[in-house]
TORPA-4810 file (N, C-alpha, C, O; in nm, 3 decimals):
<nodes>
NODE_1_-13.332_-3.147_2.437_-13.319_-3.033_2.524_-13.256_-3.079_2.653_-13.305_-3.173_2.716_X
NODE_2_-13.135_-3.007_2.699_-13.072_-3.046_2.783_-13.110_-2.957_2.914_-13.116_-2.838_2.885_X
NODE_3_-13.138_-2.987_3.056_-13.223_-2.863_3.136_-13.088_-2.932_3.271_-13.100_-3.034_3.340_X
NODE_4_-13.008_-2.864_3.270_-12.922_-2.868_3.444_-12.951_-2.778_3.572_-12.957_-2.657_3.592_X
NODE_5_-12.966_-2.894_3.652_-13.014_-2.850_3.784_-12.868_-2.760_3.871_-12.764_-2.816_3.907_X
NODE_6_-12.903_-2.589_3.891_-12.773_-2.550_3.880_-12.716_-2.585_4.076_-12.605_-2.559_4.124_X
NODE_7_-12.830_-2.647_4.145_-12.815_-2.660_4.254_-12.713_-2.764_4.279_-12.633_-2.737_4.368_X
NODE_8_-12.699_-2.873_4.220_-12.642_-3.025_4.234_-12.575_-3.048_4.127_-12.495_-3.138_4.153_X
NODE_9_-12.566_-3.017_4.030_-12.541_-3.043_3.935_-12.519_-3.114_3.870_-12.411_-3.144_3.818_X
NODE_10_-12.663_-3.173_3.857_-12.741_-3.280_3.803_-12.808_-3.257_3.669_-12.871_-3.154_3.645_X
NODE_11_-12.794_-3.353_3.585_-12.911_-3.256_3.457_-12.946_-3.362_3.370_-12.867_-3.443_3.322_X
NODE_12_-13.083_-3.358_3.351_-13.178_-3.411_3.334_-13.216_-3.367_3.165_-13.224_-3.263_3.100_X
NODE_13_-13.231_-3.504_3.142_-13.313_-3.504_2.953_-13.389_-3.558_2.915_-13.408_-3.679_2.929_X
NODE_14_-13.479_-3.450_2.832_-13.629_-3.484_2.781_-13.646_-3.499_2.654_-13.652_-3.392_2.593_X
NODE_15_-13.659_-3.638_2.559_-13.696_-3.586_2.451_-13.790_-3.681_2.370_-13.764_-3.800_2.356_X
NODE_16_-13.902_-3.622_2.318_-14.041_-3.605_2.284_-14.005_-3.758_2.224_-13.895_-3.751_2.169_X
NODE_17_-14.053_-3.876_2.216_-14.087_-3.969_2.075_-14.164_-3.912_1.986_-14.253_-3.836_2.024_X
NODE_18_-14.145_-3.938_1.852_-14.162_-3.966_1.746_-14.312_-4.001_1.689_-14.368_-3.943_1.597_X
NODE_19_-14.366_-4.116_1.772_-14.498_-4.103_1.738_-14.555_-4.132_1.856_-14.510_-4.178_1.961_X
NODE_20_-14.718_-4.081_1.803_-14.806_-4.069_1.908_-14.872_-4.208_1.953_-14.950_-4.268_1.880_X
NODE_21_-14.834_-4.251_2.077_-14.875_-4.407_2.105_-15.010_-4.445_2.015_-15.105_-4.366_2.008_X
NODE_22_-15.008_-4.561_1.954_-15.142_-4.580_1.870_-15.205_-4.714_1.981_-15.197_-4.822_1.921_X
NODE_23_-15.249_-4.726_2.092_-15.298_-4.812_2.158_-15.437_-4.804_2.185_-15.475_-4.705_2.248_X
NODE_24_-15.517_-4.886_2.149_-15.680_-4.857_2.158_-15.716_-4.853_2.302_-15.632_-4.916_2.366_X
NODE_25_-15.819_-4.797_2.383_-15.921_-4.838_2.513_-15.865_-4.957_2.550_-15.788_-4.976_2.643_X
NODE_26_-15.908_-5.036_2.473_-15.906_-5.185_2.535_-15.736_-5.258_2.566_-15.710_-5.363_2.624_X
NODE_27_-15.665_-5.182_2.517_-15.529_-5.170_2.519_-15.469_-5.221_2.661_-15.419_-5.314_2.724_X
NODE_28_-15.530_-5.033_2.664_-15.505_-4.984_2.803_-15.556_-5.022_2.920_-15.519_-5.003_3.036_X
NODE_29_-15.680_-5.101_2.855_-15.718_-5.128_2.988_-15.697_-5.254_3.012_-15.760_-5.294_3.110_X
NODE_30_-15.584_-5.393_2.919_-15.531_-5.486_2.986_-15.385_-5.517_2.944_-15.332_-5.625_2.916_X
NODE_31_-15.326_-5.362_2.949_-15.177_-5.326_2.970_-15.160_-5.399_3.110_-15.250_-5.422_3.191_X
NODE_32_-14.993_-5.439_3.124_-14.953_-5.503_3.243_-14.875_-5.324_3.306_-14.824_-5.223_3.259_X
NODE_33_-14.909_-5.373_3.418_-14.848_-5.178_3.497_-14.726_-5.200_3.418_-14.752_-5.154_3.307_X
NODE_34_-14.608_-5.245_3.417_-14.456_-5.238_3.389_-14.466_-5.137_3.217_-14.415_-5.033_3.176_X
NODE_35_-14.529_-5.205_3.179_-14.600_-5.157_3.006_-14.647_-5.016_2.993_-14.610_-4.921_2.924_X
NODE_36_-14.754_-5.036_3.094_-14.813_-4.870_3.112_-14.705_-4.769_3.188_-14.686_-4.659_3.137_X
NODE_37_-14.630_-4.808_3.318_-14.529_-4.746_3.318_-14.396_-4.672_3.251_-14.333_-4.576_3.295_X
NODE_38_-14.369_-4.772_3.093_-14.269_-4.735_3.014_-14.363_-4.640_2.921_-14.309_-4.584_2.825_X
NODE_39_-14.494_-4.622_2.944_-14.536_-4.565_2.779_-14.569_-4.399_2.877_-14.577_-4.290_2.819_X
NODE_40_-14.579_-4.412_2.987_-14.636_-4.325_3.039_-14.488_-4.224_3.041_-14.478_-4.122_2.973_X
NODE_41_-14.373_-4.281_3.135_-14.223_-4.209_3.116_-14.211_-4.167_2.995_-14.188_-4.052_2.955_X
NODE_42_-14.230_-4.278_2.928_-14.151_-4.220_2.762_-14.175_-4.080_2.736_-14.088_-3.995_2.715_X
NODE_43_-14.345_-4.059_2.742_-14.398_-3.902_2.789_-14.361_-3.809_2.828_-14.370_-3.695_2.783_X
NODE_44_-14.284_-3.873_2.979_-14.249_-3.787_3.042_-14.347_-3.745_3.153_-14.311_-3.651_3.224_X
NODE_45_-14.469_-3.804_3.177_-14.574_-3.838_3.226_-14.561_-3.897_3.379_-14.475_-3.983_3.396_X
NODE_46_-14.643_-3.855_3.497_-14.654_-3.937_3.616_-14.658_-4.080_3.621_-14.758_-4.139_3.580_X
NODE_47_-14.574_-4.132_3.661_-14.619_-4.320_3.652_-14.646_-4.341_3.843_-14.612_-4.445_3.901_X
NODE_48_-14.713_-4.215_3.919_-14.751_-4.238_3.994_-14.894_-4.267_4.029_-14.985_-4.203_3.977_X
NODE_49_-14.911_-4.353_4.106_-15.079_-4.372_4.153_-15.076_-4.518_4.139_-14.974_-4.576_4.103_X
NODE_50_-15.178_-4.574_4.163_-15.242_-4.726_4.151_-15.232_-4.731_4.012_-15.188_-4.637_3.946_X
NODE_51_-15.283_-4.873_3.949_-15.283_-4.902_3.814_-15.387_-4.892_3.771_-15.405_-4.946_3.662_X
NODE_52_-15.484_-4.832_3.825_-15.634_-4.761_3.797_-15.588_-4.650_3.750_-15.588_-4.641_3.628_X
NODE_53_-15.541_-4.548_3.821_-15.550_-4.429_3.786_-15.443_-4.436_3.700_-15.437_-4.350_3.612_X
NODE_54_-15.364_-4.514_3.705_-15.236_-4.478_3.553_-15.372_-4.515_3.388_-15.369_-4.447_3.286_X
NODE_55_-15.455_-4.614_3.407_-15.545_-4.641_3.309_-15.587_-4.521_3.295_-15.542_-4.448_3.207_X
NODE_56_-15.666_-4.488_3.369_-15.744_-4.374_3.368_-15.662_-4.271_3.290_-15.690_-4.225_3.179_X
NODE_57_-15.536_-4.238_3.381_-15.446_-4.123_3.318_-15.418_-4.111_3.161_-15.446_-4.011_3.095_X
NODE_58_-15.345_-4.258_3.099_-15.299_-4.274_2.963_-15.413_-4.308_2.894_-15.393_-4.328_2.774_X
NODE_59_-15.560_-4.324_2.944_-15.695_-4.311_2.831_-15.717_-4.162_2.791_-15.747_-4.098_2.690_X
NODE_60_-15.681_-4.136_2.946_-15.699_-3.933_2.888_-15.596_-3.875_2.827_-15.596_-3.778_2.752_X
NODE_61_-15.524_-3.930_2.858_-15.382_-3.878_2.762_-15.373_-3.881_2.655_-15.371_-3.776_2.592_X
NODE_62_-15.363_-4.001_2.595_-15.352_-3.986_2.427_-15.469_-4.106_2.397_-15.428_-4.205_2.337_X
NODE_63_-15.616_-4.102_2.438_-15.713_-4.121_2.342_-15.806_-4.037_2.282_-15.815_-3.963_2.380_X
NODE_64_-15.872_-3.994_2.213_-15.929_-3.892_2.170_-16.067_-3.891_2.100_-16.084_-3.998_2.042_X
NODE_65_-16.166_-3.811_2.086_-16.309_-3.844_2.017_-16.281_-3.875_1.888_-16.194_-3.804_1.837_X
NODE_66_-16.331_-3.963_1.816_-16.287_-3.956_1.652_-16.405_-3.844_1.628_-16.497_-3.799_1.697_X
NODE_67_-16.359_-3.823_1.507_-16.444_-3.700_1.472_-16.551_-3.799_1.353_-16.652_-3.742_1.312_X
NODE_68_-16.530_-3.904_1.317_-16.627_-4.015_1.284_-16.702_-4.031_1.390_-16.818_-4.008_1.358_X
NODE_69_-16.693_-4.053_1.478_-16.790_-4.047_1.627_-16.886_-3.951_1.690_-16.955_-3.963_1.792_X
NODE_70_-16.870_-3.831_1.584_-16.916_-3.700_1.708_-17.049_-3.732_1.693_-17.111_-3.730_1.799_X
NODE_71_-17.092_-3.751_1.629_-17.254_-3.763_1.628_-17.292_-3.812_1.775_-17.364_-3.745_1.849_X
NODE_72_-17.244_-3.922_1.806_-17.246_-4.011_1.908_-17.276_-3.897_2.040_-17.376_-3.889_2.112_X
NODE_73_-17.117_-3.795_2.038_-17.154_-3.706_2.133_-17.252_-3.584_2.157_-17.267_-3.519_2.260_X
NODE_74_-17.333_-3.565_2.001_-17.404_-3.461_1.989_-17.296_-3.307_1.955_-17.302_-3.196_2.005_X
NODE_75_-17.184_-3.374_1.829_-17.131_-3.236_1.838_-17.114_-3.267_1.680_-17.007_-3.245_1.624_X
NODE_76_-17.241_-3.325_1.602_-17.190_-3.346_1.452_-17.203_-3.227_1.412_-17.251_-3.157_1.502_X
NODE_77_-17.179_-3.161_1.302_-17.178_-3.009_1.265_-17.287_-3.050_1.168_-17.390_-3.002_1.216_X
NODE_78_-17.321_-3.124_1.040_-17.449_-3.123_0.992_-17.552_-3.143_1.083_-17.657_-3.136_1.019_X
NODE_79_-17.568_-3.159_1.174_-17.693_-3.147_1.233_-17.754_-3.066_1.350_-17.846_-3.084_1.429_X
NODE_80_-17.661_-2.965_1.324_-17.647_-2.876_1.373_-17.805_-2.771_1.290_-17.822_-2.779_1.168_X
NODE_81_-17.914_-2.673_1.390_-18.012_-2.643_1.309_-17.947_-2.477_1.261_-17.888_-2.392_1.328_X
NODE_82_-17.972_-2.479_1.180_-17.954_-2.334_1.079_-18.057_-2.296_0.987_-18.044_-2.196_0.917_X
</nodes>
């Protein structure tokens, strides 16, 4: 997708990768910034803030509850009372 800025006429391109970063917690949390910076752009994503909050950012970004896990959070559906 091609998006031109009609002010300057400048124009800017976005386009999605292919797959969804597969990097665990522990990944992320001893990624070098330069690393976390390219995975975060690739996105399309802020690579602004300290290298705390970029952790922080790309754990919330693309890590997710396994649904093997929910129990853990109290959201298993068999045990659920009915």
């Amino acid at each position: 997708m091609d998006v031109e800025n009609r002010k300057n006429g400048e124009s800017n391109v976005f386009q999605m990768p292919l797959h969804y970063p597969r990097y665990s917690k522990e990944d992320y949390q001893g990624m070098p910034e330069w690393k976390l910076d390219r995975v975060l752009a690739d996105y399309g994503l802020s690579t602004y803030g300290d290298l705390a909050h970029k952790r922080d950012f790309a754990i919330g970004a693309f890590l997710w509850i396994s649904t093997r896990n929910l129990k853990l959070y109290g959201q298993d559906k068999s045990s659920s009372p009915n």
